[in-house]
C-alpha positions in Angstrom: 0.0 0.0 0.0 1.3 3.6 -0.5 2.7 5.7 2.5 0.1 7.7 1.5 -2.7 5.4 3.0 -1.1 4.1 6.0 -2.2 4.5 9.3 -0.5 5.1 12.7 1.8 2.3 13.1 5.0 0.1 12.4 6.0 -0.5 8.6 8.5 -1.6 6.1 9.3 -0.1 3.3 9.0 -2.6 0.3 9.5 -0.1 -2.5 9.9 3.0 -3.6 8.6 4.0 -7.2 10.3 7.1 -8.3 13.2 8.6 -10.2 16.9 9.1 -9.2 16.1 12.5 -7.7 13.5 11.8 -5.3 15.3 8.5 -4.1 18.3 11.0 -3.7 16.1 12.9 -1.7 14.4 10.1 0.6 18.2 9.0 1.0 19.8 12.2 2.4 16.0 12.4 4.7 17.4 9.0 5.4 14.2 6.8 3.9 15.3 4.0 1.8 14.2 0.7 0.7 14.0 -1.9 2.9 13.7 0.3 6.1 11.5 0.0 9.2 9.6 3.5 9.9 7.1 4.2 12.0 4.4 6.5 10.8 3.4 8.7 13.5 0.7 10.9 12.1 -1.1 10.7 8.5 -3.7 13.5 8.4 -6.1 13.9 5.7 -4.2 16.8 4.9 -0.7 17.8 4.8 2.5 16.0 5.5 2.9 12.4 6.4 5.2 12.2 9.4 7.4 9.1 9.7 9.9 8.6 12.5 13.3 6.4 11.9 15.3 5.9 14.6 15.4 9.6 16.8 14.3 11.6 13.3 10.9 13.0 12.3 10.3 13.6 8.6 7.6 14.9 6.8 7.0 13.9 3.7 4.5 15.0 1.6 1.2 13.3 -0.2 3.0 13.2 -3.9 6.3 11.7 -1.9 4.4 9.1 -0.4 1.9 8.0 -3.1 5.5 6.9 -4.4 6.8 5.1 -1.7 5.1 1.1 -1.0 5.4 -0.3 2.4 4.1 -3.4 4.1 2.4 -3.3 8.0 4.9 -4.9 10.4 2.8 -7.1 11.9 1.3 -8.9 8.9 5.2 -9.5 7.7 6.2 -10.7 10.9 2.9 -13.1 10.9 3.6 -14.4 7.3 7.5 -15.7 8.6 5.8 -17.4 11.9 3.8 -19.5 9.7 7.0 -20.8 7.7 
């Protein structure tokens, strides 16, 4: 599901679906692929804010219809059952 969509909560990121610029960008706001964020606030409006680590960042709605992540818990569910 996009970043976009994603409720308070624990996620990876599974993809991110942009050019060389914006992934530049995610990279120095320290957001990359395969990366455990949490999201702290999604409003209807405005930034999404996402916490790695100590750091907040906002990113905004056309930033995160671009970046895919998966809920924690349903990853970490799918592996028990293996």
């Amino acid at each position: 599901m996009p970043l976009l969509m994603a409720r308070p909560g624990l996620f990876r990121i599974v993809s991110i679906n942009a050019g060389r610029a914006m992934r530049e960008r995610l990279y120095r706001m320290g957001i990359s692929e395969g990366d455990i964020v949490r999201v702290v606030s999604n409003p209807s409006y405005g930034p999404v804010i996402v916490q790695k680590g100590n750091t907040r960042v906002g990113i905004g709605a056309g930033m995160a219809s671009r970046i895919f992540v998966q809920p924690l818990e349903v990853m970490e569910n799918v592996e028990n059952l293996r």
